[in-house]
Structures are given as structure tokens and as C-alpha cells.
C-alpha positions, -999 to +999 in steps of 0.1 A: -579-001-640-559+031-655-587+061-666-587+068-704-562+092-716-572+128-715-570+125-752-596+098-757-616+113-731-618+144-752-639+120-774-668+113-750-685+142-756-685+140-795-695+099-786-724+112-764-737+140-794-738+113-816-759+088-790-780+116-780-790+124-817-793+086-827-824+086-800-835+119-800-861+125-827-866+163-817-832+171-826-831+197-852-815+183-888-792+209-892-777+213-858-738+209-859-725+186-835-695+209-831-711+234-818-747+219-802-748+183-795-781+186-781-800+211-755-780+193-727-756+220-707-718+209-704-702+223-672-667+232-669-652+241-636-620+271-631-604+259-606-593+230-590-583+238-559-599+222-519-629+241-530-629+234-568-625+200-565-652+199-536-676+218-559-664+193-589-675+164-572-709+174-562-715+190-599-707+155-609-724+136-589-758+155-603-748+156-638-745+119-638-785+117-626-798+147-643-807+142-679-803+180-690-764+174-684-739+162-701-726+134-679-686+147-681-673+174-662-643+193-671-624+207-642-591+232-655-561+222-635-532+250-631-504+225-640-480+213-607-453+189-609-459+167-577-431+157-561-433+121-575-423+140-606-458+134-621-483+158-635-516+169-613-535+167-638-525+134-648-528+119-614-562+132-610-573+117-638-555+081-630-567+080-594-600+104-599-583+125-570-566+158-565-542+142-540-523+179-538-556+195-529-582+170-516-564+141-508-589+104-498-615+119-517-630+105-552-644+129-574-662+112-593-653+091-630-668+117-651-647+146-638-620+151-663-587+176-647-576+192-678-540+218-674-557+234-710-579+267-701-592+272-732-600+239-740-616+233-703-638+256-711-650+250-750-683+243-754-692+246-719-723+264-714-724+263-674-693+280-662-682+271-627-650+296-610-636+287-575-601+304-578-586+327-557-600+360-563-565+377-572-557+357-603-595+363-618-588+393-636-562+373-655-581+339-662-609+359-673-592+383-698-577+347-709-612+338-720-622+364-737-636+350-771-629+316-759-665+310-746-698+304-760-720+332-761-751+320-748-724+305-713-739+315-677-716+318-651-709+316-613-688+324-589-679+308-556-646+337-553-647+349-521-627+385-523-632+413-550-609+438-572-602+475-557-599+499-585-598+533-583-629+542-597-640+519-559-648+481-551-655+454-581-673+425-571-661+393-586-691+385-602-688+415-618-655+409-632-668+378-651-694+398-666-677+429-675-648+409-693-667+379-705-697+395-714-718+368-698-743+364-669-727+358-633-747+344-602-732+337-566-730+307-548-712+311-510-720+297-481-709+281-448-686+257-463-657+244-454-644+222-480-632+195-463-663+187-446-687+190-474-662+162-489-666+140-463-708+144-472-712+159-436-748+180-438-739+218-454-762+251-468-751+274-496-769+307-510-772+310-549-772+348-554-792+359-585-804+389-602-830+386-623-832+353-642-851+327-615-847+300-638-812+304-644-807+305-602-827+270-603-808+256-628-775+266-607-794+248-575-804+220-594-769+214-606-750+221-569-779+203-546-775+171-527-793+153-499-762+168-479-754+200-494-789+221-496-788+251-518-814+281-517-816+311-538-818+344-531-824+376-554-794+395-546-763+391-561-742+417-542-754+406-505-749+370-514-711+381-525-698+405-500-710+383-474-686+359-484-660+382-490-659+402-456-665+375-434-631+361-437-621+399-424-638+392-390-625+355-390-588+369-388-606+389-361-614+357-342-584+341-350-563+371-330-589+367-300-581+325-301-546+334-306-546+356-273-564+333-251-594+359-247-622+334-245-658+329-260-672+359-248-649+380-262-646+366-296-689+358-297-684+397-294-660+402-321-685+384-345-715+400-338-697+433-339-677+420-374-715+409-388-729+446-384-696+457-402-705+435-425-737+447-431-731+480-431-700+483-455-726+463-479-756+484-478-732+517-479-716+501-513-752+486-526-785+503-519-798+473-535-787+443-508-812+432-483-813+428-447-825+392-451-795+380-466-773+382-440-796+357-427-790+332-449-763+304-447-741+333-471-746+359-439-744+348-403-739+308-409-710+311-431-691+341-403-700+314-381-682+286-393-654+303-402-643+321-375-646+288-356-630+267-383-613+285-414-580+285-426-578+324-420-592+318-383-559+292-384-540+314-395-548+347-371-545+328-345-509+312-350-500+351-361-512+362-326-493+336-307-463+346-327-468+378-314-475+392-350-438+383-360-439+363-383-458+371-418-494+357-429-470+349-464-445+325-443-477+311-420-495+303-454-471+285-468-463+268-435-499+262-428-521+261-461-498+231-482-502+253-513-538+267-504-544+308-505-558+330-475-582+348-487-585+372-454-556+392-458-559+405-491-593+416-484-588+431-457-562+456-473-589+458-503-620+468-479-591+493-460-587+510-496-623+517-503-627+529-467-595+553-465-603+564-504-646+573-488-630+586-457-648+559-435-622+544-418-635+557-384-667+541-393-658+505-392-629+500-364-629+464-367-625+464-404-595+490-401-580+472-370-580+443-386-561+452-416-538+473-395-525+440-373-521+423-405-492+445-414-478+450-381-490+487-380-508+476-344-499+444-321-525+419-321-536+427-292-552+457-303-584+439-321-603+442-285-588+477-276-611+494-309-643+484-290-645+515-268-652+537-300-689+531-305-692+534-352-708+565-358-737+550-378-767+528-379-788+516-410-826+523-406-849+508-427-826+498-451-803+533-460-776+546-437-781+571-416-748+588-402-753+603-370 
């Protein structure tokens, strides 16, 4: 049976005001169904991607059992024409999957692909992005006026914006542009796995609103994927952003053969990098954070099983002659690594503060990447012991 059209599936939610108020005696007489069918939240998701349609599906799944949700989900689709010559969007929304993206994998009948940003995102008062970080600046400034006032955010980006002024954290992005309230939600996730409904753990990053975090963990929690929050928005974030520095660290060490020990050594020495480079930025993050799954469970996983672990590794059996661009599009089908782009990001912020000589695996990293140093080099840095250590929270240079 074909799904409805995305026209008369624009419908249901005007069909579901209208049942809600029919049964609801506490609804107010002058609400406007236009703007406020009832005190359920509608989520829209950015981003349809391995991740976004992941996160779509288990959104979904919840918003069908959870009575303070609107049942449909609204998942914006950056139009592709497959090449059957049919639309993405359209084909998601005949088969209920993104069979670019996550192929074998239903998302779920309320989950509604729509190639319309703006209209993806009316009403919605529970904003969901999982892009890559690059285009955010873009989308967001795309939105601006286009939301509801009152919308919360989060962000499952992995990467951030270098400016001059220094570092901007995605999260911050969204707030800044939108004018809206932006948690975190990162973790050790692969997509494809979490798909599959193989057991997973993810952070919620907040600041100051716990019911707001709850409300984000009460919308991404299954009996598989088991979300925890955490006051500490910044942490939660750069530990998802840096640790796909470290896993194009392990992916050089796989790539040259160098064995467990070396690359268990490469992650420990990339996770106090890590840590560091976040508590030099934010006074604010915690120690604690990077151990939760955002922190040491999420460098785990992928810099045994990422795409940018993939990735390094097939650029260091190549010798480091052929590009990361050509080995994406080689590798990825159509997917972004994330890796590289930070990595020349977090090498701006530490040339432009003068610590380069502070984190060597950092600045090696990003110096392999474009072909300044052979691969080789990532294990070579190790003799130069980083001039610092963080006592009791602050960093003490020494």
C-alpha cells in the first residue's frame, strides 16, 4: 500500500488538532489551531542523513507511545535525484526508508521526509539538527523568523565554526542565530548499529533547564538506546567534536600496521588532548564528563569503528597520496567526514593561542591530513611530553 501524499499528509496534523480538541475539555476556547493545537510538542528533524534518519526513527518510535507528542514526525530532506530518476524524499515517504542513507531500515509510518525547510520546520516546537556541522551556519540563518518562539533545540553536530574572534560551538550557533535554547545529545553511536536496535548510550548536554534535558531524554530513550543527562553543554559537545580528531589518529596507526598497543596509546594520549583543549576553552566543563558515553565511550567506538577511523586508515596505506576528498567519496556513498575539517578548525584556534606545542597529537594530526608530514609521523610526536597538566580543574602550564 503507497503512503499518503506529502500533501495530504500535511493534513494530519490539522486532523489530529481537531481530535485532540473534540476530547480535550481543558483546551482553552480561544486557542487557534493554526498556531497551538494543543500542549502536545511537534518535532521536526534537520537532517536526514545515516544519523538523521537513525535519530528519526527512534524520535518516532516514542512519539507514537508518548501522549505529550504529536504522533508525526517531520524529517527535512536536502532534495537528491536517485539514480532511478526518483526524488529522496518521495521514496522515503513510499517505502518509509532513506534507501540513499539507511538502506533495510524502516523508520517508522509517522516519519514524514519533506525537501521544504521552512515548512519542515513550522510549528515544530522540538527542533532536532544532525547535519554536518559546515552547512549549519547556513540552514540556521535560513530559519531565522521561520520558527516558533517558544522552539527548543538540539544538536547531535559533531564539529564547530572557527571565527576569528576563536572557537563557536554548534550549539551555540543555533542559539545565537535562532534565538532559541540548544542542548547536546552525542554519544557512542554509530548509526548503523543503533538501527539494527543493537544496545547504545548517549549524553544529553544541558545548561540550566532540567526539565527541558528530560524532556529531550524522554523523547530519544529506548529499551536499546539509554540516554542520561548531564549539566554541561560544552563538555557534552567538544567531546563529540574532537574525538573524531584522535580517530583519524587511530586510523593512521591501523593504516600502518602498528598494533593495539600503539593505537590503545594514541587514544588515551588523544582523550587528555581532549580534555585539556576543553577545559582551556571552557572553565565551566567538568572532569566527569569525559566519563560519560559523550567522553571515553564514544573515542572508543570510534576509533575502532568510525568512518574517519575508515578513512585514516585507507589514507595511510595509500601512503597519504591520495586525498580524504577522493577517499570520501570513494568510501562514504554521499556521507561527510567530519574528522578532517575539525581537525584544521581545532589547528586554527591552537596556532591563533599559540598552543600548538601544547597538543602534538592534535597538530600532527592535522598536519598528515594535508600532506605537510607522512603518516607515519603520528607515533614520532610522542617523544615531546605537552607542557601542561589540569589540576583540580584549571590549567596549570608548567
Amino acid at each position: 500500500m503507497m503512503a499518503p501524499s506529502l500533501e495530504s499528509q500535511q493534513q494530519l496534523p490539522l486532523q489530529e488538532e481537531i481530535a485532540s480538541e473534540n476530547i480535550n475539555n481543558n483546551v482553552v476556547a480561544h486557542h487557534q489551531p493554526e498556531d497551538e493545537s494543543s500542549t502536545k510538542s511537534k518535532v521536526a528533524v534537520v537532517g536526514s542523513g545515516n544519523w538523521g534518519s537513525v535519530a528519526s526513527k527512534l524520535i518516532a518510535s516514542n512519539t507514537l507511545k508518548l501522549p505529550s507528542f504529536h504522533d508525526e514526525v517531520r524529517m527535512w530532506v536536502f532534495e537528491e535525484t536517485l539514480p532511478s530518476g526518483e526524488k529522496l524524499s518521495e521514496v522515503i515517504n513510499r517505502t518509509n526508508e532513506n534507501v540513499k542513507y539507511l538502506p533495510g531500515i524502516k523508520l517508522g509510518k509517522n516519519v514524514v521526509a519533506d525537501p521544504d525547510l521552512e515548512h519542515a520546520v513550522r510549528d515544530a516546537t522540538m527542533l532536532v539538527f544532525v547535519t554536518p556541522h559546515q552547512f549549519m551556519e547556513g540552514i540556521c540563518k535560513r530559519l531565522v523568523g521561520k520558527i516558533r518562539k517558544d522552539a527548543e533545540a538540539i544538536s547531535l553536530i559533531k564539529g564547530m565554526e572557527v571565527k576569528k574572534e576563536g572557537p563557536c560551538m554548534i550549539s551555540t550557533l543555533i542559539s545565537e542565530i535562532l534565538g532559541v535554547n540548544c542542548c547536546v545529545l552525542m554519544g557512542a553511536n554509530i548509526a548503523n548499529e543503533i538501527a539494527v536496535e543493537k544496545f547504545s548510550e548517549a549524553t544529553v548536554g544541558y545548561r540550566g533547564n532540567r526539565d527541558i534535558a528530560e524532556k529531550w531524554v524522554q523523547l530519544f530513550n529506548t529499551s536499546y538506546f539509554v540516554v542520561s543527562p548531564v549539566q554541561d553543554v560544552e563538555g557534552v559537545e567538544l567531546c563529540g567534536t574532537l574525538k573524531n580528531v584522535v580517530a583519524l589518529a587511530a586510523g593512521f596507526v591501523d593504516g600502518l600496521d602498528m598494533g593495539n598497543n600503539t593505537k590503545a596509546a594514541i587514544m588515551r594520549i588523544g582523550l587528555r588532548e581532549m580534555k585539556a583543549f576543553s577545559k582551556l576553552l571552557f572553565s565551566s566543563v567538568k572532569d566527569s564528563t569525559f566519563f560519560e558515553s559523550c567522553g571515553v565511550a564514544d573515542l572508543i567506538t570510534t576509533c575502532l569503528g568510525g568512518r574517519n577511523r575508515k578513512c585514516a586508515d585507507a589514507f595511510a596505506r595509500n601512503g597519504g597520496k591520495r586525498s580524504f576528498d577522493e577517499l570520501e567519496a570513494e568510501m562514504l556513498q554521499g556521507q561527510k567526514l567530519q574528522g578532517v575539517s575539525t581537525a584544521k578548525e581545532v589547528y586554527e584556534v591552537l596556532s591563533y593561542r599559540g598552543w600548538l606545542e601544547l597538543f602534538p597529537l592534535f597538530t600532527t594530526v592535522h598536519e598528515i591530513c594535508i600532506g605537510r608530514l607522512p603518516p607515519s609521523a603520528i607515533v614520532e610526536y610522542s617523544e615531546h611530553t605537552p607542557k601542561f597538566s589540569l589540576v583540580e580543574g584549571s590549567a596549570q602550564f608548567y
